[in-house]
N, C-alpha and C positions, 0 to 999 in steps of 0.2 A: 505340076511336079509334086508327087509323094513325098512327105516326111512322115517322119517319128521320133517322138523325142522324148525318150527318158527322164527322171529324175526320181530324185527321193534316196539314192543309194545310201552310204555312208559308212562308218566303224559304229558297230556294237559289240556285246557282250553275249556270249553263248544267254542263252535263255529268253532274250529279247527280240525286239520286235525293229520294222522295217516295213513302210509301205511304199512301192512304187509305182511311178506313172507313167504313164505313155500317152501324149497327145500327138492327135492323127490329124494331120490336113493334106490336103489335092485327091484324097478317096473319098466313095461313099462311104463315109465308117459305118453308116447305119448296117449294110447288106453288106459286110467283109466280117469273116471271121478272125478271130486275132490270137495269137501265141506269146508265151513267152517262156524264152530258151536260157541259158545258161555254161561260160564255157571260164572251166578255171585255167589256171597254166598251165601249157603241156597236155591240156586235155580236149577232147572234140566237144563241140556244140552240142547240149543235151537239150534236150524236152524236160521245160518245167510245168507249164498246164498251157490249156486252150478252150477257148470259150466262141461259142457260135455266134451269127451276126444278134440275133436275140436275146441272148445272156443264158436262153430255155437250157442247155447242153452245156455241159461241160466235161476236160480229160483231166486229169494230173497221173506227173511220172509219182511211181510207187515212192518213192524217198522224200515226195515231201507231201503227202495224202494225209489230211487231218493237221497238217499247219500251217500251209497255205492255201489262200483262197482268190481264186482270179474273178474279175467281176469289170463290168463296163458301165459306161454311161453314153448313152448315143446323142442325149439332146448335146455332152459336154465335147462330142468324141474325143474320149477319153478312156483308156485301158489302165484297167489298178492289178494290182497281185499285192494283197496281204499276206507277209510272211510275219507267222509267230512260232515261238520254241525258236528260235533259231540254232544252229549247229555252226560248228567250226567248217566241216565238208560242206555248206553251203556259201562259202568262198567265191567268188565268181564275178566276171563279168557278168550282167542281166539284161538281155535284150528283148524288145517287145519286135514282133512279126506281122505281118498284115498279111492272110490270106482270102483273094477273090474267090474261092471256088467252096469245097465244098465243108474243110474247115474240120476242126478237131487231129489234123494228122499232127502224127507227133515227127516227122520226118522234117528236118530244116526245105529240106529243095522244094515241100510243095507250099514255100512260101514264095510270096510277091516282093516282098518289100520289107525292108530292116532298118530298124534303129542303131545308132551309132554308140549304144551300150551305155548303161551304169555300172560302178563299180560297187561292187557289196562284200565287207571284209566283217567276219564274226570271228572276234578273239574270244580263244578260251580259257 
């Protein structure tokens, strides 16, 4: 059985910082590429970066390019997204994604498998 499991969310302060985790067990995390999405109220499931089974590759959505940073660790499996500058529109639920195939899509459905979300609230 796939999980994923978030943590790290919490309240900050526009300007600050936030790092998240995602720990992956029942996959190979080593060979799965991984995503993490984002969906505020009222709004759809965005694309916030993705990163290949090897860390080599990486995407990010244009809005948050140069303040976040997605990164893994396979010995740990374990998925991170450093968020710095943070913004008020970066409000959101933050879920990490497991994708088996070939990885970087920014589309939600060409994922496998979902985490059950952190919450990230940036007051300004």
């Amino acid at each position: 059985q796939v999980q994923l499991e978030e943590s790290g969310g919490g309240l900050v302060q526009a300007g600050g910082s936030l790092r998240l985790s995602c720990a992956a067990s029942g996959l190979t995390f080593s060979s799965s590429a991984m995503g993490w999405f984002r969906q505020a109220p009222g709004k759809d499931r965005e694309f916030v970066a993705a990163i290949r089974w090897s860390g080599g590759s990486t995407n990010y959505a244009d809005s948050v390019k140069g303040r976040f940073t997605i990164s893994r660790d396979n010995a740990k499996n374990t998925l991170y997204l450093q968020m710095n500058s943070l913004k008020p529109e970066d409000t959101a639920v933050y879920y990490c994604a497991a994708d088996v195939h070939l990885g970087l899509s920014v589309r939600p459905g060409a994922y496998d498998y979902w985490g059950q979300g952190t919450q990230v609230t940036v007051s300004s």
